[in-house]
C-alpha positions in Angstrom: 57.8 168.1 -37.9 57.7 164.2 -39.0 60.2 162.4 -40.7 59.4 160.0 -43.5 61.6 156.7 -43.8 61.7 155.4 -47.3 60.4 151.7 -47.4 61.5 148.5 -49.1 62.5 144.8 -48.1 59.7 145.1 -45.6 61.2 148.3 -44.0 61.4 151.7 -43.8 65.2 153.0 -44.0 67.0 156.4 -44.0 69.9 157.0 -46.2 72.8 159.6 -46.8 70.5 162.0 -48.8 67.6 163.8 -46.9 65.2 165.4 -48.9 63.4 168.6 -47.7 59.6 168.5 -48.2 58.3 172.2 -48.2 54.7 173.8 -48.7 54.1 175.0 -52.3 52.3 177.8 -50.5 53.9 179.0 -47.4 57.1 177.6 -48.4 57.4 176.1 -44.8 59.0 173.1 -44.4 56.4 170.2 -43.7 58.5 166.7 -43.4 61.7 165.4 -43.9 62.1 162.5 -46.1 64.9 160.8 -47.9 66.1 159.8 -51.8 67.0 156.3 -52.2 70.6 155.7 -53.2 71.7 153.2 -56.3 72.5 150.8 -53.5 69.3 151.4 -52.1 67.2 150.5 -55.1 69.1 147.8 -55.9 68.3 146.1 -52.8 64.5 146.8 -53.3 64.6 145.3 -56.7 66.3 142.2 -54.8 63.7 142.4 -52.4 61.0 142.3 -55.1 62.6 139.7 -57.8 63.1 137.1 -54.1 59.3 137.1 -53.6 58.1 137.5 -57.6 57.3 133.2 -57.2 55.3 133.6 -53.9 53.5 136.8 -55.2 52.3 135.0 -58.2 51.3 132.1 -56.6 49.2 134.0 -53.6 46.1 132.9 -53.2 43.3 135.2 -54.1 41.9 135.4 -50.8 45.1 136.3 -49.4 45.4 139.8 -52.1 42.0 140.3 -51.4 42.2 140.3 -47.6 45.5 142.6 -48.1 43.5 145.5 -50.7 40.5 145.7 -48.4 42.5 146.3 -45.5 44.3 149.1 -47.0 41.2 150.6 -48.2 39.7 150.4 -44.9 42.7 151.5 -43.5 43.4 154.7 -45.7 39.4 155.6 -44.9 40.2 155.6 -40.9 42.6 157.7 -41.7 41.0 159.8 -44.5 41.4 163.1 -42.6 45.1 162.7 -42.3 45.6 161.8 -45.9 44.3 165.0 -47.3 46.1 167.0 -44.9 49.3 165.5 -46.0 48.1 166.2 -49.7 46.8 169.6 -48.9 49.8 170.4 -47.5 52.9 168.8 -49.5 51.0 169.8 -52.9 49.1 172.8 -52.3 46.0 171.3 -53.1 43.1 172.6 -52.3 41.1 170.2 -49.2 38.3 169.7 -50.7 39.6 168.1 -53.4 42.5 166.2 -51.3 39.7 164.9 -49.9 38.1 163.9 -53.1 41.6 162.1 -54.2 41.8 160.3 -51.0 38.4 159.0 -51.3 39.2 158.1 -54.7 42.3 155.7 -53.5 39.8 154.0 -51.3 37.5 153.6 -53.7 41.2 152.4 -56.2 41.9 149.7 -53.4 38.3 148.4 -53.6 37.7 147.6 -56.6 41.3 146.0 -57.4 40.3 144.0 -54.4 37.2 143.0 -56.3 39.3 142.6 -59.8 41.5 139.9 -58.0 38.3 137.9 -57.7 38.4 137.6 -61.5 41.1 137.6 -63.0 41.2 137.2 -66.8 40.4 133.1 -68.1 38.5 132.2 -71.1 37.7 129.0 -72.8 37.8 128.6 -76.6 37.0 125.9 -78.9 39.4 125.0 -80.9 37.4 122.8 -83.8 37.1 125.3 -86.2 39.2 123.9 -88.4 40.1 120.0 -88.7 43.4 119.9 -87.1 41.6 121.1 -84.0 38.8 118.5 -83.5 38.7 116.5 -80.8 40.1 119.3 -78.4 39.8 122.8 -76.6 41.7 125.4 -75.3 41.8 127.1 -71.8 43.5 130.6 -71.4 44.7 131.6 -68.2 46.6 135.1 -67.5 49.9 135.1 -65.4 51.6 138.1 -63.7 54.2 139.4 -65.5 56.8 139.8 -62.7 58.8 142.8 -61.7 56.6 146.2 -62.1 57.9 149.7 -62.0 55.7 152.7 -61.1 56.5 156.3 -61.9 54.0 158.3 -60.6 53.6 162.5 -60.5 52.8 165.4 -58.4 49.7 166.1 -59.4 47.7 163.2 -57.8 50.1 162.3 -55.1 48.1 159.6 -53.5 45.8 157.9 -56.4 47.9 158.1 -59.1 50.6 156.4 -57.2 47.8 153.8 -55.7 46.6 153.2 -59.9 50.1 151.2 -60.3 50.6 149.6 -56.6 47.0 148.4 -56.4 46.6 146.2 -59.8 50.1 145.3 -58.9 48.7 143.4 -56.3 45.9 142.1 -57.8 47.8 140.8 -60.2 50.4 138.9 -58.4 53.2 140.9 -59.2 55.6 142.8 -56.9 56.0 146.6 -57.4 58.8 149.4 -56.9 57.1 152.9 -56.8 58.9 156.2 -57.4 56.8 158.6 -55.9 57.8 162.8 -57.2 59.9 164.8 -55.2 57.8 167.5 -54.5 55.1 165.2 -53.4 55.9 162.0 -51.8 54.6 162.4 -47.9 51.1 160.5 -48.9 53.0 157.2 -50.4 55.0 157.0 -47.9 52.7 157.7 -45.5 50.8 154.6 -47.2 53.7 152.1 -46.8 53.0 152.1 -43.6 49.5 151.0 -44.2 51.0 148.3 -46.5 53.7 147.0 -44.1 50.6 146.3 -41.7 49.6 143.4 -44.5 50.2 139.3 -45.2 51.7 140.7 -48.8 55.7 139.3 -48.4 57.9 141.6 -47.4 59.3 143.1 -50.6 56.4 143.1 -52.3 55.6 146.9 -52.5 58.5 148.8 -52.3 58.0 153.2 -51.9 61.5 155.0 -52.9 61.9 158.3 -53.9 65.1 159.1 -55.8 66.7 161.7 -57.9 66.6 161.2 -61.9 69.6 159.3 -62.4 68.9 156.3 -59.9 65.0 156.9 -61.1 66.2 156.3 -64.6 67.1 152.7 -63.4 63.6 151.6 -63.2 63.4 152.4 -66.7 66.4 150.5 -68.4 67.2 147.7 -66.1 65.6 144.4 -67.9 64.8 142.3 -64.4 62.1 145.0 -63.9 59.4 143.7 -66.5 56.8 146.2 -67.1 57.2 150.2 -66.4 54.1 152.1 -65.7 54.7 155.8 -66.1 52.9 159.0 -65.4 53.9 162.3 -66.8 55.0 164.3 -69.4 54.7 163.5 -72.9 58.7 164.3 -73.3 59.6 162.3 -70.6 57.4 159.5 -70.8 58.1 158.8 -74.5 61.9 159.0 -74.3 61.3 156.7 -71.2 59.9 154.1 -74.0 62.9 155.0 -75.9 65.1 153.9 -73.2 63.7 151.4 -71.8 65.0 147.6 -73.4 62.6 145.7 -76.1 61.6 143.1 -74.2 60.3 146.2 -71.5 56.0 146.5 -71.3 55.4 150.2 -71.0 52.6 152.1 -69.7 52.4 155.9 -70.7 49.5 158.0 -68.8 51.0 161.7 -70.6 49.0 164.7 -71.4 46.8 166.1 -72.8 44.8 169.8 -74.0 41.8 168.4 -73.4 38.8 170.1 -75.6 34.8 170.8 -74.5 31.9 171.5 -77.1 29.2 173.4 -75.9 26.4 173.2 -78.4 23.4 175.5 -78.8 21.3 172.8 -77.3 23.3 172.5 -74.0 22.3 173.2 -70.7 24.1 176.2 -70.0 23.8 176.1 -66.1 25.0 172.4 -65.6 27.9 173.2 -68.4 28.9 176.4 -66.5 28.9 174.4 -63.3 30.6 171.4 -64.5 33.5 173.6 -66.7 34.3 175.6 -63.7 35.4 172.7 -61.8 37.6 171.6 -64.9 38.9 174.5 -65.7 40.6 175.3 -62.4 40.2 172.6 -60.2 44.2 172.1 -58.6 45.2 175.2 -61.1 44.4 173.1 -63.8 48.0 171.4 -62.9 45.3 167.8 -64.2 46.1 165.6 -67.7 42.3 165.8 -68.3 42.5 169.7 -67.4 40.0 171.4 -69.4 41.6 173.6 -71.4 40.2 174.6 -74.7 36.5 175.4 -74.7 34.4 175.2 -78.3 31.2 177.4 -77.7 28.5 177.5 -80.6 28.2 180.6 -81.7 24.5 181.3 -81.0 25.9 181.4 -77.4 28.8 182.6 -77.3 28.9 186.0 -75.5 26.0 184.7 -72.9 28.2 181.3 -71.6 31.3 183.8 -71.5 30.3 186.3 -69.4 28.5 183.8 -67.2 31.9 181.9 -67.5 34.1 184.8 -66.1 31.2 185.7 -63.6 31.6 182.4 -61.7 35.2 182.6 -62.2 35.7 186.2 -60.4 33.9 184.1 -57.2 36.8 181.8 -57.1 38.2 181.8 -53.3 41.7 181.8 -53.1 44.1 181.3 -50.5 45.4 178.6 -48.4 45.0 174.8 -50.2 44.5 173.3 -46.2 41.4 175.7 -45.8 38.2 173.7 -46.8 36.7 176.8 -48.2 39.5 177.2 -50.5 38.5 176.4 -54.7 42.3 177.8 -56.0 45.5 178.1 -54.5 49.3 178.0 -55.7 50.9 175.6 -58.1 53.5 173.3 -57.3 56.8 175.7 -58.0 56.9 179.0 -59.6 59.2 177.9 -62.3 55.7 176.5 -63.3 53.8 179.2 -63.2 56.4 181.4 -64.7 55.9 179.2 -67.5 52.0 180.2 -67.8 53.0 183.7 -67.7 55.4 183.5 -70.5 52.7 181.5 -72.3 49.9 184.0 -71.4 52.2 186.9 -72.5 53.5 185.3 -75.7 49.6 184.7 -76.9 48.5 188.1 -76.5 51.6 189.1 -77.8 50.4 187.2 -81.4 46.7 188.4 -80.7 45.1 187.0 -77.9 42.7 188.7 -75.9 42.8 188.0 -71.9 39.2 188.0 -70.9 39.6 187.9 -67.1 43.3 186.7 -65.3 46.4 186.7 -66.3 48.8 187.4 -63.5 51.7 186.0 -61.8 52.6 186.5 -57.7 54.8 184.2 -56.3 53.7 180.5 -57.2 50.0 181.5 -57.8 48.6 182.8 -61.1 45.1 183.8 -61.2 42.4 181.7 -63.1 42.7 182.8 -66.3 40.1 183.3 -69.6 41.5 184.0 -73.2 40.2 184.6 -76.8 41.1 184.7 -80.1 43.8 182.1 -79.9 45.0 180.4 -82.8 45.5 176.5 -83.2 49.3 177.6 -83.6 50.0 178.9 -79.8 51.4 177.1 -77.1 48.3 178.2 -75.0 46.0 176.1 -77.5 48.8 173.7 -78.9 50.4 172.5 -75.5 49.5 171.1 -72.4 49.7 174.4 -70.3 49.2 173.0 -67.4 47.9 175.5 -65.3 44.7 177.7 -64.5 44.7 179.2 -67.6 41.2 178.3 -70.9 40.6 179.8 -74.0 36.7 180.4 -75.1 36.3 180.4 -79.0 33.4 180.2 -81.0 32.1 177.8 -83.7 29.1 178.0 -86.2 28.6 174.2 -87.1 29.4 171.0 -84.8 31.4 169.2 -87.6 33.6 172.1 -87.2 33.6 171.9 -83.6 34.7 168.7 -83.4 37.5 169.7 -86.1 38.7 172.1 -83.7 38.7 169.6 -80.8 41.0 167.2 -83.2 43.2 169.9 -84.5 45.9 168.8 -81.6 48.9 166.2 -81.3 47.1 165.0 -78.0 43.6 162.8 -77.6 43.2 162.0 -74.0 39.7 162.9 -73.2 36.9 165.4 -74.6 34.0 167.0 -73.1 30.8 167.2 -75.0 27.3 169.0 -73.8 24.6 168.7 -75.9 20.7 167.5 -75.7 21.3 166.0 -79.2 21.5 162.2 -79.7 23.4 162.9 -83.4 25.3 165.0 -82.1 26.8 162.6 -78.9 26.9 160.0 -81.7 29.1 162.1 -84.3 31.2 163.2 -81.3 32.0 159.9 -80.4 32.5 158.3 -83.6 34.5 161.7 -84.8 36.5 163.0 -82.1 40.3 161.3 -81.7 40.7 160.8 -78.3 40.9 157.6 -75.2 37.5 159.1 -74.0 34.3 161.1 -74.7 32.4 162.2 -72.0 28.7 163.7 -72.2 27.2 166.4 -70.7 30.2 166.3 -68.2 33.8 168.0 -68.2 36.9 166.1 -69.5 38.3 166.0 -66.1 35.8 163.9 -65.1 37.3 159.8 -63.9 36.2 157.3 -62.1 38.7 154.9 -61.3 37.4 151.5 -62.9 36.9 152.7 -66.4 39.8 152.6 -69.0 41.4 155.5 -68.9 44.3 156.4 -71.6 45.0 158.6 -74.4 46.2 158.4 -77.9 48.3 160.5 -80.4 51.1 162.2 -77.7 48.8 161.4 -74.7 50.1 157.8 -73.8 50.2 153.9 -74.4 47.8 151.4 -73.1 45.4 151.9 -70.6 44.7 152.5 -67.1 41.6 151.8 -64.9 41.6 148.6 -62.3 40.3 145.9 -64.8 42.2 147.2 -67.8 45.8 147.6 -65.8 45.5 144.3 -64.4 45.3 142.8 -67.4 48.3 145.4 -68.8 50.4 144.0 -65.8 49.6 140.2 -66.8 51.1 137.5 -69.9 47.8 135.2 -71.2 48.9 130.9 -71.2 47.6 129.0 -73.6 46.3 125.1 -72.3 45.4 123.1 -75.0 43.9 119.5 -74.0 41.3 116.8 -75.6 37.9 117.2 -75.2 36.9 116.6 -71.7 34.5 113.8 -72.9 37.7 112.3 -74.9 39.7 112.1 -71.3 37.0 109.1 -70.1 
């Protein structure tokens, strides 16, 4: 069994509090790790603030170098990597696999963002006052950046804050989750192999209380968060004015399936959303809008595939479901399940608890006021429902205090327009799932789903201050 040495200053320390790292699914233990103490963190953010001047003034060449070497270094290694991720967060290997291919692809293309960082020339003769000169705009790193990073995506979500970080120039403090935080530190190692100064990166787990210091303390600049709506919104609450704040929160993410779909690639594509990590995904798909004229042939097709589901162990590559993270969690689904039928709900195919596993699970009849529809469940757990006209579909998609992403299949053009120009959410994807990302578009919600956005380009430029250079008309300086 390894042990994992928390890492910061340029080194990897233990401390007074060992944390237990344990299998979701065998409930083996699986590593040893530790929780960086108060004094701990402290010396991390000292480590970080003595090296924000040389970060910021790295040259381009230098952050490049250090990005594609992780990359390269975290695909040697790729195997290992989803093991860890397999193992610490019961996800299924396949798509470990899929997440660590995805960091690779993360370190990449920040590597090829730091190559262009944001700088834009303006005129400035518009009006009179302004003749006879011109502006140049040139963005800055802010400084200090916290990362709060979840479960779910172990590796990638943590590598979506660290890797604009360095693009940007700016030094970085990551608190990885608790139940999850083998792959980070498994990637400081990686890191520490860099020219980046020591301090730069810094990977601590810690309990709530010392966490909570990334939020409130003012030397850290800008606080990227992943997570809950509750938490990540009383985070903003918390954290001081002058504090930039990133929110990636949830969502119920909604799919439209019109009449003119194709049923097979929807099927296909809707499987994969629906359960994929036991739906414990922002972008999970959730609700499902089926037009009418279709209704009963997509559902039964629906719980069809979903009865071929293999379940079993998440390090098995023939594995598509296993157990989510804690059974406090999926005692939760139950009670949600339970309370829905309770008001009327009809459970199609699913529907029970063992352990820290609930089966993929199909409802109907829901109503827009039960947690199963209203919330983020979180878990393997859709509802199917039925519409007559697409104005009313996309009514149904918007009848939610969330508006991360939304699926849409159709063969219509009107309808992909009206979708996008209709439905409130950060993204509308066609003829594909809700779940589906690729890590250099934007990526963010709106409503209760977060602040700002994520995706290489668009973080970067999150974690940087614009300059403003006015000067005379070159041809005024001969």
């Amino acid at each position: 069994m390894e042990t994992y040495k928390i890492y910061y200053g340029g080194q990897f320390h233990e401390t007074p509090l060992e944390l237990e790292v344990k299998s979701p699914f065998s409930q083996q233990l699986i590593a040893k790790t530790y929780l960086a103490t108060k004094d701990d963190l402290e010396k991390a953010i000292q480590a970080a603030l003595a090296v924000e001047k040389q970060m910021a003034q790295l040259p381009t060449y230098v952050r490049y170098q250090a990005l594609m070497h992780i990359a390269n270094r975290i695909r040697e290694n790729q195997e290992k990597f989803a093991h860890i991720i397999a193992s610490e967060a019961a996800k299924p290997y396949r798509y470990a696999m899929g997440e660590v291919q995805r960091a690779i692809q993360t370190f990449t293309v920040a590597a090829e963002e730091a190559k262009r960082l944001p700088y834009e020339y303006i005129t400035l003769d518009w009006t009179k006052p302004g003749e006879g000169k011109e502006g140049l705009v040139k963005y800055f790193p802010i400084g200090l950046v916290a990362g709060i990073s979840p479960f779910n995506f172990p590796l990638n979500l943590a590598v979506h804050k660290i890797a604009p970080a360095i693009a940007a120039g700016n030094p970085i403090i990551l608190k990885p989750s608790r139940h999850t935080p083998l792959s980070t530190l498994e990637l400081a190692k990686i890191i520490d192999e860099t020219d980046l100064p020591k301090g730069a990166v810094s990977i601590v787990p810690t309990d709530r209380e010392v966490g909570n210091i990334l939020v409130t303390d003012p030397r850290i600049k800008m606080l990227s968060f992943t997570g809950s709506p509750a938490v990540g919104w009383e985070m903003k609450r918390q954290a001081p004015p002058k504090k930039r704040v990133l929110l990636e929160l949830g969502g119920n993410a909604g799919i439209i399936v019109s009449k003119t779909a194709d049923l097979d690639l929807a099927l296909k594509k809707i499987l994969v959303g629906a359960y994929a990590y036991s739906g414990q995904v922002c972008i999970h798909a959730q609700r499902i809008f089926v037009h009418k004229d279709i209704f009963d042939k997509f559902t039964q097709m629906f719980i069809d595939a979903t009865k071929r589901l293999r379940e079993g162990d998440p390090t098995d590559p023939n594995t598509d479901i296993s157990s989510m993270i804690e059974e406090d969690a999926a005692k939760r689904v139950e009670n949600w399940v339970n309370e829905a039928v309770e008001q009327g709900a009809k459970v199609l195919y699913g529907g029970q608890r063992k352990f820290n596993f609930f089966q993929p699970t199909i409802l109907t009849n829901t109503k827009s006021n039960m947690k199963v529809w209203a919330l983020e469940i979180f878990g393997p757990v859709v509802l199917v429902e039925q519409f007559e006209t697409f104005e009313q579909a996309v009514d149904m998609i918007n009848d939610s205090e969330y508006g991360l992403q939304a699926g849409v299949f159709t063969d219509s053009y009107k309808e992909m327009s009206y979708a996008f120009n209709n439905i409130v959410v950060g993204g509308v994807i066609i003829n594909d799932v809700p779940t589906f990302r690729v890590d250099h578009m934007p990526y963010g919600g709106v409503k209760n789903s977060g602040f700002g956005r994520e995706g290489l380009k668009y973080s970067i430029r999150e974690q940087m201050e614009p300059r403003l250079l006015v000067v005379p008309n070159y041809h005024k300086l001969q």
